[in-house]
C-alpha positions as CSV (number, residue, x, y, z in Angstrom):
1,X,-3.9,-37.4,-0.9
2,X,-2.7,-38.9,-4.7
3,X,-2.8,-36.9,-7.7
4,X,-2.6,-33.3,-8.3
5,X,-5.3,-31.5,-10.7
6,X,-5.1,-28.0,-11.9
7,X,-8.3,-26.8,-12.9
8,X,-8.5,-24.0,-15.4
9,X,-12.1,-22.6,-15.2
10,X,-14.9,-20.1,-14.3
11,X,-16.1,-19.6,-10.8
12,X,-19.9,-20.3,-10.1
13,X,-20.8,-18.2,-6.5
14,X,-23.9,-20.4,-5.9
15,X,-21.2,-23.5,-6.0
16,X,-23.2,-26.0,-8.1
17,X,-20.6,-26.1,-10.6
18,X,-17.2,-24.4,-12.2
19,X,-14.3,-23.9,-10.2
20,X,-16.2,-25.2,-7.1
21,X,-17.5,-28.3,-8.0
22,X,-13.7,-29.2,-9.8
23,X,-12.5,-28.5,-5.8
24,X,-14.9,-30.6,-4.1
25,X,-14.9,-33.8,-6.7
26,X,-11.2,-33.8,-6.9
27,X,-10.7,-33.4,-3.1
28,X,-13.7,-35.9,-2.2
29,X,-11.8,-38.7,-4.8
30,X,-8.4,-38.5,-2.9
31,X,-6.6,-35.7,-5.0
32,X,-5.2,-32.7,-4.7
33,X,-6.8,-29.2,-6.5
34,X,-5.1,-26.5,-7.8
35,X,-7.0,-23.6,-9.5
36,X,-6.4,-20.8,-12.6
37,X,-9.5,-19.0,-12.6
38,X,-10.5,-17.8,-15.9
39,X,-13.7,-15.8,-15.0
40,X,-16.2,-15.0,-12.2
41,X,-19.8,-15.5,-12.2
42,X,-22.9,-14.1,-10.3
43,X,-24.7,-17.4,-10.2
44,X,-27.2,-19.9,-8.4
45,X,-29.9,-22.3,-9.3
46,X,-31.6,-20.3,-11.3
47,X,-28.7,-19.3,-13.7
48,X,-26.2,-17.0,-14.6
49,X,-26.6,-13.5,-13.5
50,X,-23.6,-11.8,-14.9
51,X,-19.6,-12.7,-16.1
52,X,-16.4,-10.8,-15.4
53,X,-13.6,-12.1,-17.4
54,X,-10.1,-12.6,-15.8
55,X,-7.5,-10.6,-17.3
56,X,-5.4,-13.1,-19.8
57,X,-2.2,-12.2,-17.9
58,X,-3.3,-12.8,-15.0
59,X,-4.7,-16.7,-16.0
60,X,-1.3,-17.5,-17.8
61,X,0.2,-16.2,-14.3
62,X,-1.8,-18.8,-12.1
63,X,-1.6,-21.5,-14.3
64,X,2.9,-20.9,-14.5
65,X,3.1,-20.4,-10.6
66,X,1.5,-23.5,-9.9
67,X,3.2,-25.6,-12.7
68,X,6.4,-23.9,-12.3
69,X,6.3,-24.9,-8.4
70,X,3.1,-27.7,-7.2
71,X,3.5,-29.5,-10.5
72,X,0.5,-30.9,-12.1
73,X,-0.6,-34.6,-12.8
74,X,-3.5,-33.7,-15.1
75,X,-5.1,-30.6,-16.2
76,X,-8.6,-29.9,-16.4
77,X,-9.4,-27.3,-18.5
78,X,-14.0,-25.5,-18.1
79,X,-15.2,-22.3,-18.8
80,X,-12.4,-20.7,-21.0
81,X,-15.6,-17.9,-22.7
82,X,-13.6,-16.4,-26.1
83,X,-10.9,-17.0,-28.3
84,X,-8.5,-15.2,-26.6
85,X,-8.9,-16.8,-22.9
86,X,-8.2,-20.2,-25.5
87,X,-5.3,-19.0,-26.7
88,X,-3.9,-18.1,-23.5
89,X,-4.6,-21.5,-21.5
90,X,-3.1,-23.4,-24.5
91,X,0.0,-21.5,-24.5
92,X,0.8,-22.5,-20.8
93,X,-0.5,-26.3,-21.2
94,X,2.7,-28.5,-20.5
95,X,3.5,-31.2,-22.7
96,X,3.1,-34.4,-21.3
97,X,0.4,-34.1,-19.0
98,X,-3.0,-35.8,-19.4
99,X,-5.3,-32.8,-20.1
100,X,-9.6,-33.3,-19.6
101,X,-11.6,-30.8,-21.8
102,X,-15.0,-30.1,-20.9
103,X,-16.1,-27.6,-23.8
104,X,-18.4,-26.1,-21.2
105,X,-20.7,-23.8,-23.9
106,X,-24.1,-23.2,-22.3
107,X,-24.8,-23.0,-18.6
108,X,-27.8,-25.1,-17.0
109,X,-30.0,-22.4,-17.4
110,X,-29.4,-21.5,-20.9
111,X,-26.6,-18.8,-20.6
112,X,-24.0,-18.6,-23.2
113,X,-20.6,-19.3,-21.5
114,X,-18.6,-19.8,-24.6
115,X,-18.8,-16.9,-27.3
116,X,-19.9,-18.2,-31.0
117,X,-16.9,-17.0,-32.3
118,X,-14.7,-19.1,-30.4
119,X,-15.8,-22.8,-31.3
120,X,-13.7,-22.7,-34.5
121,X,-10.3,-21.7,-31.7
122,X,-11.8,-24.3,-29.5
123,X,-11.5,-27.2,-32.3
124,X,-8.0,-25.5,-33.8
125,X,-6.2,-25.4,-30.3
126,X,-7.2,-27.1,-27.6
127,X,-9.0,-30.4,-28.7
128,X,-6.2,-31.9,-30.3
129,X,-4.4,-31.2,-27.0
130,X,-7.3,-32.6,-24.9
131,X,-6.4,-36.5,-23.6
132,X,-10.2,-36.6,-22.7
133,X,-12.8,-34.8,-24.3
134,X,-16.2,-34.6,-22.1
135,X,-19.0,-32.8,-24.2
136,X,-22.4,-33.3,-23.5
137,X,-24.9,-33.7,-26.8
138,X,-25.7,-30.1,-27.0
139,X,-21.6,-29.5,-27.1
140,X,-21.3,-32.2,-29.8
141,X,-23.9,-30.9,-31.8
142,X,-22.1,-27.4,-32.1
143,X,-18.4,-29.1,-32.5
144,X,-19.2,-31.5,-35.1
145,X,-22.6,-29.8,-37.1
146,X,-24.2,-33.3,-36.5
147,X,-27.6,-33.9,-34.9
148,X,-28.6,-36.3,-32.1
149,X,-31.9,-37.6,-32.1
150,X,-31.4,-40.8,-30.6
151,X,-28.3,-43.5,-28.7
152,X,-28.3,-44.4,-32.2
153,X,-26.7,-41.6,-33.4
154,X,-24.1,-41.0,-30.3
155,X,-21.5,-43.5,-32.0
156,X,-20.9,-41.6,-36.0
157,X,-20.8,-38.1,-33.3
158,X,-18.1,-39.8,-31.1
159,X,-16.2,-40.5,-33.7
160,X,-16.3,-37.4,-35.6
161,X,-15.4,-35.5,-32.4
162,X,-12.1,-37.9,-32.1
163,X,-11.3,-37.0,-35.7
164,X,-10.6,-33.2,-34.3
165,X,-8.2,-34.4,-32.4
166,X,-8.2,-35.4,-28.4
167,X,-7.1,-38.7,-28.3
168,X,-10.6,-40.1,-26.2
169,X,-13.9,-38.6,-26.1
170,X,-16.6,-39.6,-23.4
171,X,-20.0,-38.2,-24.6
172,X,-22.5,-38.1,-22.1
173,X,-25.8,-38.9,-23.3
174,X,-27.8,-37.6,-20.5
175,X,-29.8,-34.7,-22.8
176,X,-31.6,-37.8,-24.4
177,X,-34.9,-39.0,-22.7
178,X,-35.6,-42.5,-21.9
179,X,-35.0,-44.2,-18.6
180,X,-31.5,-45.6,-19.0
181,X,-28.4,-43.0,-19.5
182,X,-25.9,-43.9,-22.1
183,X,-22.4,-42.5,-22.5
184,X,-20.1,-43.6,-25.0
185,X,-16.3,-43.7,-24.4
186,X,-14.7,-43.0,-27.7
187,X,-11.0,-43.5,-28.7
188,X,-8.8,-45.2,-31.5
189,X,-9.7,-48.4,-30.7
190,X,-13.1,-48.7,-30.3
191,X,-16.1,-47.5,-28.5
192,X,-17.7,-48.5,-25.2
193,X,-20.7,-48.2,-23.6
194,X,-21.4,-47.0,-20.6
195,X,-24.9,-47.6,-19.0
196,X,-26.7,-46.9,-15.8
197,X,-30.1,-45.5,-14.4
198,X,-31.5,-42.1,-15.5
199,X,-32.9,-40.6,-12.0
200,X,-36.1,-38.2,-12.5
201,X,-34.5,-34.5,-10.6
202,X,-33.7,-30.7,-10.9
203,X,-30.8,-31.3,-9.0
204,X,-28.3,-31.5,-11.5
205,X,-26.6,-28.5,-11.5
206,X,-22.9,-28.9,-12.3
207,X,-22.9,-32.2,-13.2
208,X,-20.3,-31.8,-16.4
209,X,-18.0,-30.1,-14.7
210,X,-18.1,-32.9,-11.5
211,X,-17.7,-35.7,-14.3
212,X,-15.0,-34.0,-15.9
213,X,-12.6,-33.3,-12.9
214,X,-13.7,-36.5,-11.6
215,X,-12.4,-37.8,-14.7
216,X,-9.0,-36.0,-14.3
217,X,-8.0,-37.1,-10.8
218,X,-8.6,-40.5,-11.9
219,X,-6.2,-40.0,-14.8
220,X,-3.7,-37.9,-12.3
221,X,-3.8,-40.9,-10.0
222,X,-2.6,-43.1,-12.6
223,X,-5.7,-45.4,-13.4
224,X,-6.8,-46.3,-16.7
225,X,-8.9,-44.2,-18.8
226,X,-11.7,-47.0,-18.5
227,X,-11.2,-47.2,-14.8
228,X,-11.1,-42.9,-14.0
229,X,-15.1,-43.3,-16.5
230,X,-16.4,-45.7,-14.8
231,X,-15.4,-44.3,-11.1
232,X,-16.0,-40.8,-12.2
233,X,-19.6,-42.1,-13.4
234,X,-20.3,-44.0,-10.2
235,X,-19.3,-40.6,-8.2
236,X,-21.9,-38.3,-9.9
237,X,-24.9,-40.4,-10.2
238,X,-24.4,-41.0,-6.1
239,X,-23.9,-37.3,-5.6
240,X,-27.1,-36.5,-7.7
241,X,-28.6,-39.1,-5.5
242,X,-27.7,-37.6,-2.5
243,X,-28.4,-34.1,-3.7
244,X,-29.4,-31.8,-1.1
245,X,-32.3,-30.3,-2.5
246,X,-31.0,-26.2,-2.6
247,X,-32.2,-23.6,-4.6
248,X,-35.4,-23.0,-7.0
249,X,-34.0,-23.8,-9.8
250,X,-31.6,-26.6,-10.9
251,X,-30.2,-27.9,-7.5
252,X,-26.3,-28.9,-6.7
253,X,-24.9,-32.4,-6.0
254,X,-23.7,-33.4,-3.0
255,X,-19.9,-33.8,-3.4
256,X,-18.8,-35.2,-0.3
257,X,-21.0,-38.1,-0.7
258,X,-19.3,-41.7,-0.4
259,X,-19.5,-44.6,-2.7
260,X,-18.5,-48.3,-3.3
261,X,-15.7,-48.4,-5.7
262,X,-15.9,-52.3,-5.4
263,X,-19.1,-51.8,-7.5
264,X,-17.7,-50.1,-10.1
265,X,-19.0,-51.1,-14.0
């Protein structure tokens, strides 16, 4: 076991996503999970059935105990829901510690996880902290005020996301349609493509919060940012290929599935 991730997010009960799909991608890549849990959810396949918020004490107080004595490698930071859970999660975030934002806004189903009200805290405090931003194009949209009609139009978003502040941005291009999936890995020195195979399934549930912490325990195992993309990449799309089939509605991954990391692109 290499690397150890503290995960700052919601908790999904039908474990698809949130807290429990950050446990089981870090722990199936070789790392080590830690949690501050930042609100529960009454959830499955079909979608979000109600919130209860942590108390903001009490988040600041699992994210110090673990810092103060397990130490983190790299933070990943999900649901955070209103301005003030933001505020509180950035006012524990060490310094020097490679942090993965997901800017998790809307849940598969449609719910509202993030309140309007705090996108503008979102942009002010924690994107310029973030080392890796991971929106998806419906996330982008809302940060930036741009549109995304097209792959053609991924590249001006990426780089007006990096302008806020994080110092990479992987957008995932997976709300366009077409047959091929395109994500764009954004930072100061360029931007590269990432391509693969767009597979035709409801069982997708989660898949943004798996890429993201799958992201991070690359990072907190020291590879390079390229290297923790393309693995995390490789990861989901075999997980949604091995994909159990549960639930009605949209499905979860399978997270303990294996992969060959000799084939990595």
């Amino acid at each position: 076991m290499k690397g150890r991730v503290l995960i700052v997010a919601g908790s999904d009960s039908g474990g698809g996503a949130g807290i429990q799909a950050d446990i089981k991608a870090v722990t199936a890549l070789g790392g080590f999970a830690a949690t501050a849990i930042t609100a529960l959810t009454a959830q499955n396949t079909l979608g979000v059935h109600g919130v209860l918020p942590i108390p903001l004490d009490f988040i600041r107080q699992q994210m110090r105990v673990v810092l103060d004595d397990i130490g983190a490698d790299a933070i990943k930071t999900g649901m955070l829901h209103d301005s003030a859970t933001i505020e509180a999660v950035c006012a524990e975030l060490p310094d020097g510690v490679p942090l993965v934002a997901d800017p998790v806004m809307i849940a598969k189903g449609g719910h509202s996880l993030l309140q309007d009200a705090a996108v503008s805290t979102l942009r002010r405090l924690l994107l310029p902290r973030a080392t890796v931003l991971t929106p998806n194009l419906p996330e982008a949209e809302v940060l930036t005020g741009m549109k995304i009609r097209s792959a053609a139009d991924m590249p001006a978003v990426g780089r007006a996301l990096l302008a806020l502040g994080p110092r990479a941005v992987l957008l995932k291009g997976g709300h366009l349609e077409g047959d091929r999936l395109v994500d764009l890995l954004v930072t100061a020195e360029g931007i590269e493509s990432f391509e693969g195979e767009r597979i035709a399934t409801r069982h997708t549930h989660g898949t943004g919060c798996t890429m993201a912490s799958a992201v991070a325990a690359g990072l907190a195992q020291r590879l390079s940012l390229h290297d923790a993309v393309a693995r995390a990449r490789a990861y989901v799309l075999a997980a949604i290929k091995a994909a159990p089939g549960y639930g009605a509605g949209h499905g979860p991954l399978d997270h303990g599935v294996t992969f060959d990391e000799g084939k990595l692109a």
